[in-house]
C-alpha positions in Angstrom: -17.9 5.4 2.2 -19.2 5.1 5.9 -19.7 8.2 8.4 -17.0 8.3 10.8 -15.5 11.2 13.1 -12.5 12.5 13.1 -10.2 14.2 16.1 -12.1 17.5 14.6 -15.2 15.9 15.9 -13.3 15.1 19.5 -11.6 17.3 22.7 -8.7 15.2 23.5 -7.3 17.3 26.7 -6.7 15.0 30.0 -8.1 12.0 27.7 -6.1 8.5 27.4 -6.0 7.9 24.0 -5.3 4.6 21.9 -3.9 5.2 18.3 -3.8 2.5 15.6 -0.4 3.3 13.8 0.9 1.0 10.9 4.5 0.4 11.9 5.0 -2.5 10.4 8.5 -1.4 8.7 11.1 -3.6 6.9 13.7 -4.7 8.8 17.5 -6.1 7.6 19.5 -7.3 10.5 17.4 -5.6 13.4 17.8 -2.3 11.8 14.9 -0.3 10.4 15.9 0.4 6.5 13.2 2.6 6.0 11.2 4.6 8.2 8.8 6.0 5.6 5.8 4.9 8.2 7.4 6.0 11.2 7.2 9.2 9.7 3.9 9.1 8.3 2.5 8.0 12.0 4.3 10.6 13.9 2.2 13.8 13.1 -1.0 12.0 14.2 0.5 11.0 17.9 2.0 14.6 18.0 -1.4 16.4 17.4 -2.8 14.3 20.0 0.1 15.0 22.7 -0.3 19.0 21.6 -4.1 18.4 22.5 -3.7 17.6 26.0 -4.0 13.6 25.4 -1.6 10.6 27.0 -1.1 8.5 24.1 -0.7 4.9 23.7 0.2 3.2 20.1 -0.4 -0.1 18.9 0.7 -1.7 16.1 2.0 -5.2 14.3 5.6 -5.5 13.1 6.0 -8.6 10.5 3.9 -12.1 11.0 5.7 -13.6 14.0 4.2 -17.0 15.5 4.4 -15.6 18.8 6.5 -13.5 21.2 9.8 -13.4 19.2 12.5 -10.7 20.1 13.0 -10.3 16.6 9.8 -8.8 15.8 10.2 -6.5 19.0 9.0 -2.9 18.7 11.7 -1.4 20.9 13.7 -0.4 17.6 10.4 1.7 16.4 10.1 3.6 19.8 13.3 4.5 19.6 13.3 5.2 15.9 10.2 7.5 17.0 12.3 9.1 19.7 14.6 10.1 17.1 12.4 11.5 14.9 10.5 13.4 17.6 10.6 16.3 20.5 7.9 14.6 21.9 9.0 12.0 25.0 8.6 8.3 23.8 8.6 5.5 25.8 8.0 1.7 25.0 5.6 -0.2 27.0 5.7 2.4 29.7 6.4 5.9 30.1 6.6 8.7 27.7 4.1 11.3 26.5 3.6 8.3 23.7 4.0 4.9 24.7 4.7 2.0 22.0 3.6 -1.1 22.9 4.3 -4.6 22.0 3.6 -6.1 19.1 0.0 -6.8 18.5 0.8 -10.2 17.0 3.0 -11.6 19.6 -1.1 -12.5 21.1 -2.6 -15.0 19.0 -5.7 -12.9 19.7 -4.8 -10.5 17.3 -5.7 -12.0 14.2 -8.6 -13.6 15.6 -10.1 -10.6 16.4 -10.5 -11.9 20.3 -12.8 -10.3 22.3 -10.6 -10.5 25.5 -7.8 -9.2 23.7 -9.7 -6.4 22.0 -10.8 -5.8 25.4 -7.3 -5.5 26.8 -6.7 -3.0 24.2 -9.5 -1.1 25.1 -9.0 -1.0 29.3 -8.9 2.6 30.5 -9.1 4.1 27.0 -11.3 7.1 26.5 -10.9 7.1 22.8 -9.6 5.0 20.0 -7.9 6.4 17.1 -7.9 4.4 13.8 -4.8 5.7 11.6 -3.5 2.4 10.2 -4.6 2.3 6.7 -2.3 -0.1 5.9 -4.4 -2.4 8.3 -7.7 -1.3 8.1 -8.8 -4.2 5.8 -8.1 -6.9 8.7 -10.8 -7.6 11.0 -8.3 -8.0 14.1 -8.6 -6.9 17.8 -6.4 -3.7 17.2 -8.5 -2.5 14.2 -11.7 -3.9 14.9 -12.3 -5.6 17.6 -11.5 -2.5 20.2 -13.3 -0.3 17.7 -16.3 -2.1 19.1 -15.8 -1.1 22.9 -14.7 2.2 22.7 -15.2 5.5 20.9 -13.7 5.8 17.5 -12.7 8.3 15.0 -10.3 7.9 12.0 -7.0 10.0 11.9 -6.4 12.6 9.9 -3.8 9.8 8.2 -6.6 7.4 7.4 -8.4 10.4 6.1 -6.1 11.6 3.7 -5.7 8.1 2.4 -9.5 7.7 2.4 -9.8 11.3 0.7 -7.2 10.6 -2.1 -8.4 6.7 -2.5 -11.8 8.1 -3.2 -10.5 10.5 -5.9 -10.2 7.2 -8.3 -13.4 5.7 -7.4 -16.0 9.0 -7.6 -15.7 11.1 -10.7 -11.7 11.0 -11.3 -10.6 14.0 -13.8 -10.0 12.2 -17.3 -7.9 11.1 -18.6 -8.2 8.8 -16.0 -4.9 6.1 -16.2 -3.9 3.2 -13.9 -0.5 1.6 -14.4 0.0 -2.1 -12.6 2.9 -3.7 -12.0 4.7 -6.4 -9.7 4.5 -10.4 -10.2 1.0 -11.6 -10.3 -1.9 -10.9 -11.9 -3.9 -12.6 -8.9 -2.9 -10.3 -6.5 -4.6 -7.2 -8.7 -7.2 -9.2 -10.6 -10.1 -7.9 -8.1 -8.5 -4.4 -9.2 -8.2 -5.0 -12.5 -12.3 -6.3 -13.1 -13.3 -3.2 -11.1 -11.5 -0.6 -12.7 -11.0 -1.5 -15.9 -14.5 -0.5 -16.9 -13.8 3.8 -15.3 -10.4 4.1 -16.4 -9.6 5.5 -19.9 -6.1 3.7 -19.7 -4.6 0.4 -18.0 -1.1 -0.1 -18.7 0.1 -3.4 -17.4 4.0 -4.0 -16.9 6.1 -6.4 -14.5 5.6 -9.7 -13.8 2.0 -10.1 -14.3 2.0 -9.0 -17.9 3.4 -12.2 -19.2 0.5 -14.5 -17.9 -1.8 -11.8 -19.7 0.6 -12.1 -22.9 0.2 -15.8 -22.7 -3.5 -15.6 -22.1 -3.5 -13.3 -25.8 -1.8 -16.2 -27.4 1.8 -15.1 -27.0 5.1 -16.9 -26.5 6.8 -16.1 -23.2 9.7 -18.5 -22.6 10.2 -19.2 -19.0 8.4 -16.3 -17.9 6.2 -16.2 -14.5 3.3 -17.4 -15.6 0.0 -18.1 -13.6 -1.6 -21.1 -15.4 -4.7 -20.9 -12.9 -5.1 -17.5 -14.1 -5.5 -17.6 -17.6 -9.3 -18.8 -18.0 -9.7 -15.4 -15.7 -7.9 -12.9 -17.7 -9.2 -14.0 -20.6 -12.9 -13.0 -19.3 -11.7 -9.4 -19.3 -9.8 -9.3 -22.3 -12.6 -10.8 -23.8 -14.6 -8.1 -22.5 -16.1 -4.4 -23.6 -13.4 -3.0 -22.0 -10.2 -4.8 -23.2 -8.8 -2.3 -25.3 -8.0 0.4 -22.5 -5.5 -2.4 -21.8 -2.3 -1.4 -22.7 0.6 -4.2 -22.8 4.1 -3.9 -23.3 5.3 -3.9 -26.9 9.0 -5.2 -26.0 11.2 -6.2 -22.7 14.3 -7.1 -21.0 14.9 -11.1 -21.1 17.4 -12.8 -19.4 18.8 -16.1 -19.4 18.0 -17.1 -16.3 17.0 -15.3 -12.8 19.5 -13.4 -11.2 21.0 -9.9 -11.1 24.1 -11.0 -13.6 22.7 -12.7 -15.9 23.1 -12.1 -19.7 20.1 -10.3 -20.7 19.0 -7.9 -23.9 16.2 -6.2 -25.3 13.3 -7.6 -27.4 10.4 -7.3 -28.9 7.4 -9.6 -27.0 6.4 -11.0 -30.2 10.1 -12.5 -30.4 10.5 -13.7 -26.9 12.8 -17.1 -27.5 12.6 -20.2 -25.8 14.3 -20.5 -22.2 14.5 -16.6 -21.5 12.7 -14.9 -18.9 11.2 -11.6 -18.7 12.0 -9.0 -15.9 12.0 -5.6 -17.1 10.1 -3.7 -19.7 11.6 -2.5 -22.6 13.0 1.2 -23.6 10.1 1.3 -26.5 7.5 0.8 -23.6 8.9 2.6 -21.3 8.8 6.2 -23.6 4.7 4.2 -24.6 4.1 4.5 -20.9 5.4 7.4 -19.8 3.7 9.5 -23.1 0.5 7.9 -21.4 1.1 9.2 -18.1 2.0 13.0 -19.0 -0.9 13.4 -20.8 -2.9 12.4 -18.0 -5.3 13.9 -15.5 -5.8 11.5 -13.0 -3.3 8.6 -12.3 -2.8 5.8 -9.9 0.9 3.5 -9.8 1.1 0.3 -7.8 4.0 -2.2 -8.7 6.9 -2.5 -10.2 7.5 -3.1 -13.9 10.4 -5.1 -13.6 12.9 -6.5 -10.9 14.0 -3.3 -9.9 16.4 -4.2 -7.2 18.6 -5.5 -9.5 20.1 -2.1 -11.8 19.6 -4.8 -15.2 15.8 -4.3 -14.8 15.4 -1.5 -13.2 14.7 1.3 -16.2 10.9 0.5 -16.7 10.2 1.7 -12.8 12.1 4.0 -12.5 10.4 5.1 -16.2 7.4 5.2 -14.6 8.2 7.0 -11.4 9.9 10.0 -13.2 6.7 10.3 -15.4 4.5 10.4 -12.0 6.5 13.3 -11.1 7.0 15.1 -13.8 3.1 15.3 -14.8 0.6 17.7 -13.8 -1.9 15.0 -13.2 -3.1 14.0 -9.5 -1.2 11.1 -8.9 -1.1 8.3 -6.2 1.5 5.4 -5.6 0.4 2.4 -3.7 2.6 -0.7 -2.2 5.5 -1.1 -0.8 8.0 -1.7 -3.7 6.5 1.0 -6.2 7.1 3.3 -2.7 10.1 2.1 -2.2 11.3 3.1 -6.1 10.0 6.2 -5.8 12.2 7.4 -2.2 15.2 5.4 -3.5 14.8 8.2 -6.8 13.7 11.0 -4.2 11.3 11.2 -6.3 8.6 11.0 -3.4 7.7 14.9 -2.8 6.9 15.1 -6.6 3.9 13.3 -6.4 0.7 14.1 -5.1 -0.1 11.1 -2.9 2.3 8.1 -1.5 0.1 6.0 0.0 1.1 3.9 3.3 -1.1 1.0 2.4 -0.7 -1.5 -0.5 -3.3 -4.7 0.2 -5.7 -1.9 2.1 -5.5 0.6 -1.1 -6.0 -2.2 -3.4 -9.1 -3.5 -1.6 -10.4 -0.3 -1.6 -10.1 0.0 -5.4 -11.5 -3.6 -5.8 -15.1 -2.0 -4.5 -14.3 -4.0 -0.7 -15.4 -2.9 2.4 -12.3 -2.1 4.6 -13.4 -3.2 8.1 -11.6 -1.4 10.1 -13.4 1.7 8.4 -16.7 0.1 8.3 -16.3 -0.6 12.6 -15.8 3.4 12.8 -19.8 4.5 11.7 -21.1 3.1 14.5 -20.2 6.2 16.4 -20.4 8.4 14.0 -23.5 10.0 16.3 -21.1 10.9 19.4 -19.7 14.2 18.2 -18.8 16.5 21.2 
């Protein structure tokens, strides 16, 4: 892990200060439905106003193609106002001032100089709290990391901090539980872990193209044929039998919330049903797995949860995260989302605001916009 400062390291009184919040929160008909990173943000941009600083924040909001009032940040600044005593003004004004949407400049992604140094014009310091972005090279996470001095926020730390627990001598038993659709998305994860963990337990989506990959029948099941040559390299492997797969699930005829579904064994999956939940055997397998634990990390779903037919092996899964004594962790956006929608999120000991970041992290990846921060790691005052 790089050397980087932190506000600790910095005096931020009379200073104009740049943060890098991740805002990017989901949206359903222009309204904010959940403010989880709003929240997380705030206490950063708060310390900084306490400490004498006039605060700027910078963020992206969804992948638009360009100005697009859709993707406008005036609904976050005045979600923030909401959620604050602090003054909050957008573009202009305010004791913390949101601006625009990074990604309405196509220099953004590009990491363009002339952008980054826009960013940067005026700023005496540059705080990097977006964990959720830190693994893109842009001009808001890297690019103006480069002109001015940087220090991570005590948000990045924390995530840093807990991320690092699963990497450097976790407390066994050491278990990760994976979920959500493809196995391609957590392969990187899976090679890299698979050899420190004393558990894997695989459930959602991905699980069938591993199943199929063993030999099994799946029916319609998603399966990632461009995968299988992959995962059978690690369950070929030293390692393959910390892999835990489930031992039945919920099929249904076809894919939709109503459709007729029931419970079966995987070894009796029939032809022209799909899997999207585990099953109540796997779900008590899982959770036994989990309480027993010392050390545990969650990211993604085990079954459609959205829809209440499929939604038991996640929420299985999140109750065992809280009820266990074990450090635990949850990572991406749906396995997040389960866990508030239970109110189950205070139970555990770390909801992380980054899933793709997190992951990379786990993979053994440098994160970038972590990396950028070490070059001033000499500048303490």
């Amino acid at each position: 892990m790089p050397d980087y400062l932190t506000l600790d390291d910095v005096d931020v009184d009379g200073m104009d200060v740049l943060v890098r919040s991740d805002l990017n929160v989901p949206l359903e008909n222009g309204a904010i439905s959940d403010d989880f990173r709003i929240r997380a943000a705030l206490p950063t941009l708060e310390r900084l106003v306490d400490g004498g600083a006039r605060v700027r924040v910078c963020t992206h909001l969804g992948r638009p193609d360009g100005p697009d009032p859709a993707y406008s940040l005036r609904p976050v600044a005045d979600a923030m106002a909401a959620l604050t005593e602090k003054e909050v003004g957008f573009e202009t004004g305010g004791q913390i001032t949101v601006m625009e949407n990074t990604r309405f400049d196509p220099g953004e992604t590009a990491n363009d100089p002339t952008m980054a140094a826009r960013l940067a014009e005026d700023v005496g310091l540059f705080v990097q709290d977006a964990f959720g972005s830190v693994h893109r090279a842009h001009a808001s996470t890297v690019g103006v990391a480069e002109l001015v001095r940087s220090v991570a926020g005590p948000l990045l730390v924390g995530e840093l901090e807990a991320f690092g627990r699963f990497l450097v001598d976790p407390e066994v038993p050491y278990v990760v539980v994976l979920g959500g659709a493809k196995v391609s998305d957590k392969l990187g994860v899976i090679e890299n872990l698979l050899p420190r963990v004393d558990v894997m337990l695989i459930g959602g989506g991905m699980c069938f193209t591993i199943l199929k990959a063993k030999g099994e029948e799946v029916g319609t099941s998603l399966v990632e044929e461009d995968q299988l040559d992959s995962v059978k390299r690690f369950l070929d492997g030293p390692d393959s039998e910390k892999i835990i797969l489930p031992v039945d699930v919920v099929i249904a005829k076809e894919f939709a919330e109503t459709a007729e579904h029931k419970v079966t064994y995987v070894k009796e999956i029939p032809p022209g049903w799909t899997g999207l939940d585990v099953g109540r055997e796997t779900n008590q397998l899982f959770a036994s797995v989990i309480r027993t634990a010392e050390t545990v990390f969650w990211n993604g779903p085990m079954g459609v949860f959205e829809w209440e037919p499929f939604r038991s092996g996640t929420e299985a899964i999140a109750r065992a995260m809280a009820e266990t004594t074990a450090f635990t962790a949850v990572g991406g956006g749906d396995s997040v989302a389960a866990l508030r929608a239970l109110g189950l999120e205070s139970e555990v000991s770390h909801v992380s605001t980054g899933g793709g970041a997190g992951l990379e992290l786990l993979e053994g990846r440098e994160l970038p916009g972590v990396a950028v921060l070490s070059r001033w790691a000499g500048s303490r005052s």
